[in-house]
N, C-alpha and C positions, 0 to 999 in steps of 0.2 A: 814518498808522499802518496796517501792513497786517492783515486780517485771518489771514494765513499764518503760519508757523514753518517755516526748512528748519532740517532737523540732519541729523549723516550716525549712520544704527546699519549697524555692523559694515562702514564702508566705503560704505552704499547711502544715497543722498541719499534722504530720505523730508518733505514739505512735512505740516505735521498743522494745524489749526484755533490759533490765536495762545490761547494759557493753558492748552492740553493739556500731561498731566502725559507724563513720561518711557514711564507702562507704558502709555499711549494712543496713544504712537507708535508702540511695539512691536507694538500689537496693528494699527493701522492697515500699517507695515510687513511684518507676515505671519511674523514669527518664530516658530520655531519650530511649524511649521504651522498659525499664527495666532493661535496660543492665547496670543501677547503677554508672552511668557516668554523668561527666559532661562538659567533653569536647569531640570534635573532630579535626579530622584527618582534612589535609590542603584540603581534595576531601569532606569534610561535616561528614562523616561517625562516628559516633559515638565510641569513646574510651574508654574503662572501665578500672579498676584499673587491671596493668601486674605482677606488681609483689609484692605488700600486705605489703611491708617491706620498702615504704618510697623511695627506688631508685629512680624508675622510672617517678615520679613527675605525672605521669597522673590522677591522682586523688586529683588535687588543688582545691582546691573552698575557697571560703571568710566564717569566722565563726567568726560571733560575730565581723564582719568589719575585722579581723585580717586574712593574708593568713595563708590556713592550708591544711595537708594532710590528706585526706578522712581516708585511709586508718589507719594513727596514731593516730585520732582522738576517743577518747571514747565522744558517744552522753550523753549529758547533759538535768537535766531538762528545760526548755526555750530558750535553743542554738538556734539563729537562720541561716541557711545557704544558701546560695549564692550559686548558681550555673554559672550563668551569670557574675559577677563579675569578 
């Protein structure tokens, strides 16, 4: 069993630590100037995951075509994610 995970976000193959969640990729991936997001605020501003536990919906993205929560998400071998979606 490897300690690794590839998935690809937005196209870029990104390897994360094996039981990292979706928004752990993101953040290791550099999205959104790092801040591990994939949305933004109605002013542009970049939004990162508020509260890690699914409430707060800011951390949606499309995986695997399917909506999902960054944050509930454990990354997968060949997951691929959507940030634009």
């Amino acid at each position: 069993m490897s300690d690794q995970t590839q998935l690809h976000i937005d196209g870029q193959l990104v390897r994360v630590k094996a039981g990292s969640s979706v928004a752990a990729a993101l953040r290791v991936a550099g999205i959104a100037g790092g801040m591990g997001t994939a949305r933004t605020s109605v002013t542009g501003q970049p939004r990162a995951p508020f509260c890690g536990m699914g409430v707060c919906q800011e951390c949606r993205v499309q995986v695997d075509g399917r909506r999902r929560l960054a944050c509930q998400t454990v990354c997968a071998d060949g997951m691929r994610v959507e940030t634009t979606a």
